[in-house]
SERO-4910 file (N, C-alpha, C, O; in steps of 0.05 Angstrom, whole numbers):
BEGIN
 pado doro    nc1    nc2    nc3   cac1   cac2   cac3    cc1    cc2    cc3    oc1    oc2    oc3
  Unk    A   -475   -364    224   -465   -344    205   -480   -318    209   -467   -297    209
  Unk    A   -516   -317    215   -519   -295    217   -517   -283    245   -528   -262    251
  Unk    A   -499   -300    264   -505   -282    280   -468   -266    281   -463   -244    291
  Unk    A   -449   -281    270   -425   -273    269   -428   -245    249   -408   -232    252
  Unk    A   -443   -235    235   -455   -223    216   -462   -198    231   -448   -178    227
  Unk    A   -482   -198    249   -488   -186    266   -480   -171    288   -493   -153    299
  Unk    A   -449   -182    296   -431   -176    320   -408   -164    294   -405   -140    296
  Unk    A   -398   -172    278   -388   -151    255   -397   -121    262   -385   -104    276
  Unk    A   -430   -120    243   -440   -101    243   -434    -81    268   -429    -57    267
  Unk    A   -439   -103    300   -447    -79    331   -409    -66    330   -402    -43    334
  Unk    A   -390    -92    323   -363    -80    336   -349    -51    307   -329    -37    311
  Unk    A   -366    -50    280   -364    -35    263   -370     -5    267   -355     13    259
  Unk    A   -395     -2    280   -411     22    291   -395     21    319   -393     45    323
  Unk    A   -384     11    337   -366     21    364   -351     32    353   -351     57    355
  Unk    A   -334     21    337   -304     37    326   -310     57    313   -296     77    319
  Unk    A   -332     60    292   -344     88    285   -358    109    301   -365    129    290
  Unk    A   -362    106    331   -374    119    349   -349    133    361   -348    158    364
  Unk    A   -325    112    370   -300    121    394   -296    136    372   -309    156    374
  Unk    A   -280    136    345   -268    159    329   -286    185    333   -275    206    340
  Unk    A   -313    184    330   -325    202    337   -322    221    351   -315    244    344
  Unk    A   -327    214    373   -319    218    405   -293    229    400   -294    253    394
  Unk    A   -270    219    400   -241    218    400   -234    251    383   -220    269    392
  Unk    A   -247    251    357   -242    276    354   -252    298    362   -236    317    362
  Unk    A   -278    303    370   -293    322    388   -272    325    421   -268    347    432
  Unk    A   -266    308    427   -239    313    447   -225    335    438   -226    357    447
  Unk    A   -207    322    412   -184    342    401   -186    376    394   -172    396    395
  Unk    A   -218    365    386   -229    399    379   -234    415    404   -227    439    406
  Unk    A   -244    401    421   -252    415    448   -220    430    463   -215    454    467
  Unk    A   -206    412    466   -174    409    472   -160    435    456   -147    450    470
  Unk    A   -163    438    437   -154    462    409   -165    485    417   -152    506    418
  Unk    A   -195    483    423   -205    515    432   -191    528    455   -179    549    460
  Unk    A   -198    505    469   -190    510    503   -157    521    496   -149    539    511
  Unk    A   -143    513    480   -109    527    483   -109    557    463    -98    578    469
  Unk    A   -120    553    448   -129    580    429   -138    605    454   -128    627    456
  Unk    A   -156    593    468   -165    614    494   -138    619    516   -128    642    519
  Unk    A   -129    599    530   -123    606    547    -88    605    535    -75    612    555
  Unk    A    -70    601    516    -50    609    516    -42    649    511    -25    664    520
  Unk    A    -62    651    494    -53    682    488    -54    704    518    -42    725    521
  Unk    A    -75    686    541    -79    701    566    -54    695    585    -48    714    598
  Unk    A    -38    671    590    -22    660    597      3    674    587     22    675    601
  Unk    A      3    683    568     27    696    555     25    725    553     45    736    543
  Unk    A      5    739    561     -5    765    559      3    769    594     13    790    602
  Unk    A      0    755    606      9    762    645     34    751    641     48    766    656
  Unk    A     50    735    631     78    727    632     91    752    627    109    760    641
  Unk    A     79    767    601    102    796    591     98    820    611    114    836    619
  Unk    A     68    816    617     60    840    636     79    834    659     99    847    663
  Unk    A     73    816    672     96    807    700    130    805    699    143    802    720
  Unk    A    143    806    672    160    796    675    180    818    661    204    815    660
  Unk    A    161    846    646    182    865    635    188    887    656    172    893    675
  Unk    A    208    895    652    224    912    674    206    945    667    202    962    648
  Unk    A    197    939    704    191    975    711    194    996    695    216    992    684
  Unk    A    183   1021    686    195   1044    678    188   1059    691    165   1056    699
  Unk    A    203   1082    699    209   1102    716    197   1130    703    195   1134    678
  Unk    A    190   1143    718    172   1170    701    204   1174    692    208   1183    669
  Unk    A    223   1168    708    247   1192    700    260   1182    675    276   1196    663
  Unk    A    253   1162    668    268   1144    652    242   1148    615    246   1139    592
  Unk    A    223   1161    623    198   1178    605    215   1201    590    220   1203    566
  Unk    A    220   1216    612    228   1246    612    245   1253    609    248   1276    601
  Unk    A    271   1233    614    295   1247    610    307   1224    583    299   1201    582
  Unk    A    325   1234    567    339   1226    533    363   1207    546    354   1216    567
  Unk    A    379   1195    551    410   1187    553    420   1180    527    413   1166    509
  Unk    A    449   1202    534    462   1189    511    476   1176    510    471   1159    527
  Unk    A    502   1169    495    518   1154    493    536   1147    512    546   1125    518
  Unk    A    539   1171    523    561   1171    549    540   1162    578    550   1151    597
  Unk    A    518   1167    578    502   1158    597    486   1192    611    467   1195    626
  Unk    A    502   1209    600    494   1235    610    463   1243    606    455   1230    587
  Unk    A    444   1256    615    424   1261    614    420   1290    584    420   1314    589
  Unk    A    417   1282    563    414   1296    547    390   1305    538    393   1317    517
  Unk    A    363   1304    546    335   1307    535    337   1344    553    350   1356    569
  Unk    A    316   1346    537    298   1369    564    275   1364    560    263   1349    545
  Unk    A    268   1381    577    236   1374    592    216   1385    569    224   1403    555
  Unk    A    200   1378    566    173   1386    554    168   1407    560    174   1413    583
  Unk    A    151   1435    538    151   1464    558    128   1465    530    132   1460    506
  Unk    A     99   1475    548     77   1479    528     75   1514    529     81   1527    549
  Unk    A     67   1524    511     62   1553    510     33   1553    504     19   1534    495
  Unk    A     27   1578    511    -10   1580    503    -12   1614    494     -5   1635    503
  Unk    A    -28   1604    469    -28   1633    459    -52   1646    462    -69   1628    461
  Unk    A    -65   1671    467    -88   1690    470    -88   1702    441    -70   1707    425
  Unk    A   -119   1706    440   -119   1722    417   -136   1746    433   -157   1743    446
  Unk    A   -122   1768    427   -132   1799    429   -156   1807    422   -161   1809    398
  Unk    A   -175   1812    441   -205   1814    430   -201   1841    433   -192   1853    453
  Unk    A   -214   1857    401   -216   1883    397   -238   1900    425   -260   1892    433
  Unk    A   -223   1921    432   -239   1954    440   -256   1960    428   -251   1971    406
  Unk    A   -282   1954    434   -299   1962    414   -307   1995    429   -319   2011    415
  Unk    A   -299   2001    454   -309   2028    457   -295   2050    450   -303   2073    450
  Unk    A   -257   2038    437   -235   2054    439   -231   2043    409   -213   2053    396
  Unk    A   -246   2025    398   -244   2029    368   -266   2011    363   -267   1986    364
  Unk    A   -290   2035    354   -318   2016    350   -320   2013    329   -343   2009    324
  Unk    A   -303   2013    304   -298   2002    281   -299   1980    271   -308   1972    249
  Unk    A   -285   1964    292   -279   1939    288   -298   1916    293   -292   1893    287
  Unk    A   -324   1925    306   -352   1914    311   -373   1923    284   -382   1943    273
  Unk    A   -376   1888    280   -390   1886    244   -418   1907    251   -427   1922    234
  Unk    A   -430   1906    280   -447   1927    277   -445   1957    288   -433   1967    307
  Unk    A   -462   1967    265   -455   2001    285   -464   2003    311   -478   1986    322
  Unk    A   -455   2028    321   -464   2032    354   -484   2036    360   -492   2057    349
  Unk    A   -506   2022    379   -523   2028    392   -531   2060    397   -555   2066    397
  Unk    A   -513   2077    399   -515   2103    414   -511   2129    387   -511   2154    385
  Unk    A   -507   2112    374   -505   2128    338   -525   2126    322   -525   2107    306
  Unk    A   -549   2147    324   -583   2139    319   -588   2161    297   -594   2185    301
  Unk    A   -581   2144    262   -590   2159    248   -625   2170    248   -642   2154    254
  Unk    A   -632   2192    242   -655   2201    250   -673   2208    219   -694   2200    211
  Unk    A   -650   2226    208   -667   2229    177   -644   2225    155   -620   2225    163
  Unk    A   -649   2223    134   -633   2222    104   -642   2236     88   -665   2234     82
  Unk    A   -619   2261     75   -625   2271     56   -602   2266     28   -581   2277     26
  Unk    A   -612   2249     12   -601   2243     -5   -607   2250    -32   -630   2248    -41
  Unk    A   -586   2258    -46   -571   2270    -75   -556   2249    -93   -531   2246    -92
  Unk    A   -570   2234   -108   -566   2223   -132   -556   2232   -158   -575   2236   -173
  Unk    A   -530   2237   -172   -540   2235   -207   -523   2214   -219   -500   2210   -210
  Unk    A   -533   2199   -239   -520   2171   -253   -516   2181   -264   -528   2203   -262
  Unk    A   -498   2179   -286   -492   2194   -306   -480   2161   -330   -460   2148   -330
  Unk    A   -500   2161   -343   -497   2140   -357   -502   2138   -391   -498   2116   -402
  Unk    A   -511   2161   -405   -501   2171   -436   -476   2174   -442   -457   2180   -428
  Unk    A   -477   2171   -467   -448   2180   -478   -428   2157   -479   -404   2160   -487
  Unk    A   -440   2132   -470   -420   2111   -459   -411   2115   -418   -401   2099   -403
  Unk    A   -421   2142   -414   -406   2139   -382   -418   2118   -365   -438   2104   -366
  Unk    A   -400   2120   -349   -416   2091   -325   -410   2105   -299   -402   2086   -285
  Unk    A   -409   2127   -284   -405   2132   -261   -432   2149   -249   -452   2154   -261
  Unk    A   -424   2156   -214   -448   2171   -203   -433   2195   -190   -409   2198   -191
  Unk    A   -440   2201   -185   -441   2231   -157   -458   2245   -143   -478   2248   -156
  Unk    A   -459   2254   -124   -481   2259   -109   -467   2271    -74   -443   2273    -66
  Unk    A   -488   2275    -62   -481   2276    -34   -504   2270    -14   -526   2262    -22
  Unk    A   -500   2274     10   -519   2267     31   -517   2279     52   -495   2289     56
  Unk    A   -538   2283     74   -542   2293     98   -556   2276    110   -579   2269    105
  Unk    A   -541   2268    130   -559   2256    159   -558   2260    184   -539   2261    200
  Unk    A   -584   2261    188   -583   2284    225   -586   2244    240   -602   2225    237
  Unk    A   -559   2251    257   -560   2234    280   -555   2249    310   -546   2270    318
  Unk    A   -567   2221    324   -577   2228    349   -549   2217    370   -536   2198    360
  Unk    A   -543   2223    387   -521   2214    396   -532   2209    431   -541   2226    446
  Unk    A   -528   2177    437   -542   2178    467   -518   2168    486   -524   2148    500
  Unk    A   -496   2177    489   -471   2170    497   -455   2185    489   -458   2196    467
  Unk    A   -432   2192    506   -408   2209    499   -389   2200    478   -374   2183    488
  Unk    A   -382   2204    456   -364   2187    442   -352   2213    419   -360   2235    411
  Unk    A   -332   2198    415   -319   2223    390   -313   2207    359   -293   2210    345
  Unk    A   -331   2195    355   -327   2176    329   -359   2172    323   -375   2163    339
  Unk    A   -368   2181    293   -386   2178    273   -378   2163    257   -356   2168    247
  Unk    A   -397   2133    248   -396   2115    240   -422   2120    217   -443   2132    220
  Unk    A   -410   2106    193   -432   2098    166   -420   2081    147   -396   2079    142
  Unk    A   -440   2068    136   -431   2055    115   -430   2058     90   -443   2074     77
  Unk    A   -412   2040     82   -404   2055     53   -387   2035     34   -369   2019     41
  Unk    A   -398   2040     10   -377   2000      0   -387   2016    -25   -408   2028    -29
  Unk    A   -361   2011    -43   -355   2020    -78   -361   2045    -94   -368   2050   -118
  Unk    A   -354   2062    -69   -354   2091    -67   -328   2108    -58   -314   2098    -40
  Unk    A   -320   2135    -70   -307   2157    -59   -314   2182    -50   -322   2201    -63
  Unk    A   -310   2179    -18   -328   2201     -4   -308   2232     -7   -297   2243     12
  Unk    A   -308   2238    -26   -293   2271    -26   -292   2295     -4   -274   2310      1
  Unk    A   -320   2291      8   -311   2314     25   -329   2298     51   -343   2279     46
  Unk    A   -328   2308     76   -346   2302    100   -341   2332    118   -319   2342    124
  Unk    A   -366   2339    123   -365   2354    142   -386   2353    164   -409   2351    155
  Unk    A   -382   2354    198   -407   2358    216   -404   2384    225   -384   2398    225
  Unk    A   -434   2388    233   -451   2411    242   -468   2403    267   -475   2380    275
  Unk    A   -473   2425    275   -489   2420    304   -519   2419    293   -518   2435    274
  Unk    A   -532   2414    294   -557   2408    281   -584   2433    286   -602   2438    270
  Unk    A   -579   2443    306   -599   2459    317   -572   2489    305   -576   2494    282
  Unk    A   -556   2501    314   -545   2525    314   -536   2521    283   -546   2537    267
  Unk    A   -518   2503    274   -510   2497    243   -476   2503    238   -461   2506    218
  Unk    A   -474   2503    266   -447   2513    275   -427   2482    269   -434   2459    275
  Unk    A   -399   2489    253   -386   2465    241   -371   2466    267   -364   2485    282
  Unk    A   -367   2422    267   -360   2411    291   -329   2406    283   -327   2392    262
  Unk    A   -306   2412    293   -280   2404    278   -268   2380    287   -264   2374    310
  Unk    A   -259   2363    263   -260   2348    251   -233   2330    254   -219   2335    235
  Unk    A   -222   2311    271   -197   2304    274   -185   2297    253   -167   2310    243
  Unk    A   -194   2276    244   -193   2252    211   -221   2252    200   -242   2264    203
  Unk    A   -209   2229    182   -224   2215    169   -223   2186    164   -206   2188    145
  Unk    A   -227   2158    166   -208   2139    150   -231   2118    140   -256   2120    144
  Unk    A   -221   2103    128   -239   2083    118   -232   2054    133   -210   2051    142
  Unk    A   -250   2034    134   -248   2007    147   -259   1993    129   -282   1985    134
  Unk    A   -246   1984    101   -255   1964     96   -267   1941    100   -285   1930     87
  Unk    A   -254   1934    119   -259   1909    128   -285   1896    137   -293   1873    135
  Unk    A   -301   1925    149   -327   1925    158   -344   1944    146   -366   1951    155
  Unk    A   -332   1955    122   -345   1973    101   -355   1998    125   -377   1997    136
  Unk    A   -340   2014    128   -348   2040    150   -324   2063    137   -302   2061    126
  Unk    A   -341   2082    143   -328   2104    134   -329   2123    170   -350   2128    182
  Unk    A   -307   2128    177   -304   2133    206   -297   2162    202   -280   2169    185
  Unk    A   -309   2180    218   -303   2204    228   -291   2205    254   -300   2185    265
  Unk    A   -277   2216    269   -265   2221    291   -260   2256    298   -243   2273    292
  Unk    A   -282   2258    313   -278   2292    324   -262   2297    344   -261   2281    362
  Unk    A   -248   2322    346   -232   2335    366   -239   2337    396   -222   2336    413
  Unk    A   -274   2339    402   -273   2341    419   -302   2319    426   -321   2320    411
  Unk    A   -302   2299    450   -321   2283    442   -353   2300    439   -358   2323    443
  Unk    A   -369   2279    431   -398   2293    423   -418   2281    459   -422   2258    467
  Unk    A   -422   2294    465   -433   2298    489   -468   2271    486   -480   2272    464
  Unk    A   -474   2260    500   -497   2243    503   -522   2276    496   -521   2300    499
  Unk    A   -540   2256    485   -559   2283    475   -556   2297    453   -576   2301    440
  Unk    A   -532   2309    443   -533   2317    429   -544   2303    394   -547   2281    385
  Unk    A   -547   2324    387   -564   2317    351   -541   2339    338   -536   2362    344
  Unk    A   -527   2319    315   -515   2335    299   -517   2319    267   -524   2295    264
  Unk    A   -509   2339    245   -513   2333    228   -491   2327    209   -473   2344    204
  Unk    A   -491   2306    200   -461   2298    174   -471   2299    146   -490   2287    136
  Unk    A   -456   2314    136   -445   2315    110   -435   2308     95   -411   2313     99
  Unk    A   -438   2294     70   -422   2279     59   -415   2284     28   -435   2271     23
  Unk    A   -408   2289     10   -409   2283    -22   -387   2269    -37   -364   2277    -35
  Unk    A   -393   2245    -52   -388   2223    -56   -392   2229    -84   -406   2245    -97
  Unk    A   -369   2202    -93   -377   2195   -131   -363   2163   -128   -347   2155   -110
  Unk    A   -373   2151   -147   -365   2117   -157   -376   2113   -188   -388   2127   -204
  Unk    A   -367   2086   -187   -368   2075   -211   -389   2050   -214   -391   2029   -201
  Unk    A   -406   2062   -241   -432   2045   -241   -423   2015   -261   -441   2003   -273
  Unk    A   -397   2005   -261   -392   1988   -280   -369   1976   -266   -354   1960   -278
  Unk    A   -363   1984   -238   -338   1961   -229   -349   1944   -218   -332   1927   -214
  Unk    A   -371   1937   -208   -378   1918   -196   -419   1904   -195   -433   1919   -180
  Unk    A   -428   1892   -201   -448   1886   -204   -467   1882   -171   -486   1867   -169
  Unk    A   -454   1899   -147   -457   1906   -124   -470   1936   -118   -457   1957   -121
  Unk    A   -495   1934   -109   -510   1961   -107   -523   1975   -130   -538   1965   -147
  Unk    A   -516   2002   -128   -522   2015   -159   -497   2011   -174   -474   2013   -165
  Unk    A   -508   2005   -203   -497   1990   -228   -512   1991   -251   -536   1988   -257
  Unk    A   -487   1995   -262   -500   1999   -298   -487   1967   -311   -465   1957   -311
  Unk    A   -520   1959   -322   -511   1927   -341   -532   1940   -371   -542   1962   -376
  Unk    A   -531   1916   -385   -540   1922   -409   -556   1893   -408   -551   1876   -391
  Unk    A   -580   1889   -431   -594   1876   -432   -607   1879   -462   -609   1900   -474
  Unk    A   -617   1851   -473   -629   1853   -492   -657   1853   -500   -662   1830   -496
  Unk    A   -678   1864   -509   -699   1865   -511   -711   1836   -527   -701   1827   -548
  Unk    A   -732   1823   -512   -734   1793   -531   -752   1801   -548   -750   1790   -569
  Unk    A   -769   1816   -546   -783   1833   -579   -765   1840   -591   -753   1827   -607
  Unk    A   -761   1861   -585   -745   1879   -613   -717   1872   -610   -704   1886   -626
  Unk    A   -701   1855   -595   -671   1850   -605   -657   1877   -605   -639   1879   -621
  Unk    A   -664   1903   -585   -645   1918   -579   -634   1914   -557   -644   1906   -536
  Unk    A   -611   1920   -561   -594   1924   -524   -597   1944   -527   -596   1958   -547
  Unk    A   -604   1951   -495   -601   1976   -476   -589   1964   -446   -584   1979   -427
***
């Protein structure tokens, strides 16, 4: 009995060993088709779909079979880089060759009574080291009323083509009749007025309260 007992037990653990075995097969078997069917079927479509033709890219067919597409057509656009020597305006900095030298400046605020504006004028002797017929300055939340140049040494007035403004780069542009010669020193003129309450930019009138005494001024 115990040894029939015993041969039970050895032929119980074989049959629990081969199942073992037997499914580690199936799993192994399962990877291996997971791998190699999607590659097998990836060279079947590659090998077996029909050619395409650049011409068959490029050109539309329609219904009748006629060639109806057209061709592809790219355009390329330039953008226009400003003249800065035939319009030095348009350069955020002034000219090299445009050498303010001195400033004489005329202030009055006028701010009693309730007013909020200024007026005033100015003179500045510039140096000119290049031939050019355009005086450049700046100028932002102001009205320049009058401009006039002079030759700086004789005092003799230089005549005057325009005048215009460039917002864009805050310049107030003169343009003379005849250009200003390298070397020369001449002097501009200017008198101007604005408003000390349109904008909280430059000179400006605000009000404020005193933390002692609780007056505004």
């Amino acid at each position: 009995m115990a040894m029939q007992k015993f041969r039970a037990m050895d032929d119980g653990e074989f049959q629990e060993s081969g199942k073992v075995s037997l499914n580690k097969r199936i799993l192994y078997l399962l990877l291996v088709l997971l791998v190699v069917v999607p590659i097998v079927v990836g060279v079947l479509v590659w090998y077996l779909a029909p050619p395409r033709s650049c011409d068959s890219l490029s050109n539309v067919e329609g219904e009748s079979g006629a060639n109806t597409g057209s061709e592809v057509t790219t355009t390329t656009t330039t953008t226009e880089v400003p003249n800065f020597e035939s319009e030095p305006w348009k350069n955020l900095r002034l000219p090299r060759y445009i050498i303010p030298v001195h400033y004489d400046i005329t202030l009055y605020p006028d701010i009693y009574n309730g007013n909020g504006w200024f007026y005033g004028n100015e003179s500045v002797e510039i140096r000119i080291t290049k031939d050019t017929s355009y005086i450049l300055i700046h100028y932002y939340y102001m009205n320049i009323t009058k401009t006039m140049l002079k030759n700086n040494s004789s005092g003799a007035t230089i005549p005057i083509k325009r005048t215009f403004s460039y917002a864009e780069n805050q310049f107030w542009v003169i343009e003379t009749v005849s250009p200003l010669l390298s070397g020369a020193v001449v002097r501009l003129e200017t008198q101007y007025d604005g408003s000390l309450t349109r904008s909280m930019v430059g000179l400006y009138k605000s009000r404020y309260v005193n933390s002692i005494t609780g007056e505004t001024r």
